[in-house]
N, C-alpha and C positions, 0 to 999 in steps of 0.2 A: 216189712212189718216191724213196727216199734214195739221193745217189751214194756213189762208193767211198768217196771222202773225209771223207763224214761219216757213214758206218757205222765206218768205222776211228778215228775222234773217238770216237765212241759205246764201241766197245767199249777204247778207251782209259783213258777216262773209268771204266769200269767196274772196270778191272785195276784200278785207281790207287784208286778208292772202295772195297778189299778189302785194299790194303796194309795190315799192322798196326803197321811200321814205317815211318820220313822218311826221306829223304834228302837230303844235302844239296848234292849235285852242282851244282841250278843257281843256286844262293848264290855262288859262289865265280864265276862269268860276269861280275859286278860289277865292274870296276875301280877306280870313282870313290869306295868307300866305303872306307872307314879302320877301322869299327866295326859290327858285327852285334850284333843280340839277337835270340836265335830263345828266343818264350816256348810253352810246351803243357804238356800232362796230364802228369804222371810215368807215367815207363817210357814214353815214345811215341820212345824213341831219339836223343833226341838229343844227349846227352854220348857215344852208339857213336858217330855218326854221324860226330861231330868230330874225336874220337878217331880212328878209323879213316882220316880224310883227313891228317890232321897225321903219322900212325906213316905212314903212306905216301909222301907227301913225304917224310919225314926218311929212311926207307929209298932211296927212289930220287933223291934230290938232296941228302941230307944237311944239310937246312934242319931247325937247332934248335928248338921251339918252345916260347912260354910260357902258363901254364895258371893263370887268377884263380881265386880263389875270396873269398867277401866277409870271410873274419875271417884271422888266419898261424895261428889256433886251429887251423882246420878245413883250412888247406893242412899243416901240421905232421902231421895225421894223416891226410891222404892218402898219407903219407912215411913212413911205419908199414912195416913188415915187407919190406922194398925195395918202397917202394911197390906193393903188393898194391892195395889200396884205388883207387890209380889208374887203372892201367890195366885193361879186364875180363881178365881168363882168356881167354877167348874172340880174340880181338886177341894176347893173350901167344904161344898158339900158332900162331895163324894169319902172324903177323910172326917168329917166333925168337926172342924178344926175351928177354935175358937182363938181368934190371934190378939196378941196384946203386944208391944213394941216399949222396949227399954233402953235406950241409948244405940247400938247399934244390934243388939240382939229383939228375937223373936220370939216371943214363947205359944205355945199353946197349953189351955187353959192352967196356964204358970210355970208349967215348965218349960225349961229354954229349949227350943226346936233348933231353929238359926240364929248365922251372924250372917251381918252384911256388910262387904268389906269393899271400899275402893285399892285398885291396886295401885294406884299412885302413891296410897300411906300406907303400903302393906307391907314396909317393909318395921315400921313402929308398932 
């Protein structure tokens, strides 16, 4: 006979083996690291996931953030139609967010939220 404790593990374990999406809540518990690489399948969430913590931050402590990508090719056309391409829809309306695009930065409604950086020219 199993105790509480590890029926409650068990069916934990099971919620979590049924998620279709990540999260990345305990990522961010870390303080001693400086750099993250979260690698997985496409579509398994995890550009929302980041997304979603950073518009959050910047809404509730108005901490700007910036956003790599590997070529200014491919951050230049994140920056496409006030940056549509960046942020989801989804996040658009769940935050408010009214976005407007300035050379490589992002503001929402005027104030600056993101930059978008290739890291090819990141080091200028």
């Amino acid at each position: 006979m199993e105790s509480k404790t590890q029926q409650r593990i068990r069916e934990k374990r099971a919620i979590c083996s049924k998620k279709k999406y990540w999260t990345c809540r305990s990522l961010f518990g870390y303080n001693n690291c400086f750099f993250y690489v979260i690698i997985g399948a496409r579509c398994a969430g995890k550009s929302y996931s980041i997304m979603d913590r950073f518009i959050r931050d910047y809404k509730q402590k108005g901490i700007p953030f910036y956003w790599l990508r590997l070529t200014d090719k491919i951050a230049q056309s994140m920056l496409a139609n006030n940056a549509m391409k960046f942020i989801d829809a989804d996040l658009v309306r769940k935050y408010d967010l009214e976005l407007t695009v300035k050379g490589n930065n992002v503001y929402d409604h005027g104030v600056k939220m993101a930059e978008i950086m290739g890291i090819s020219n990141f080091y200028s």
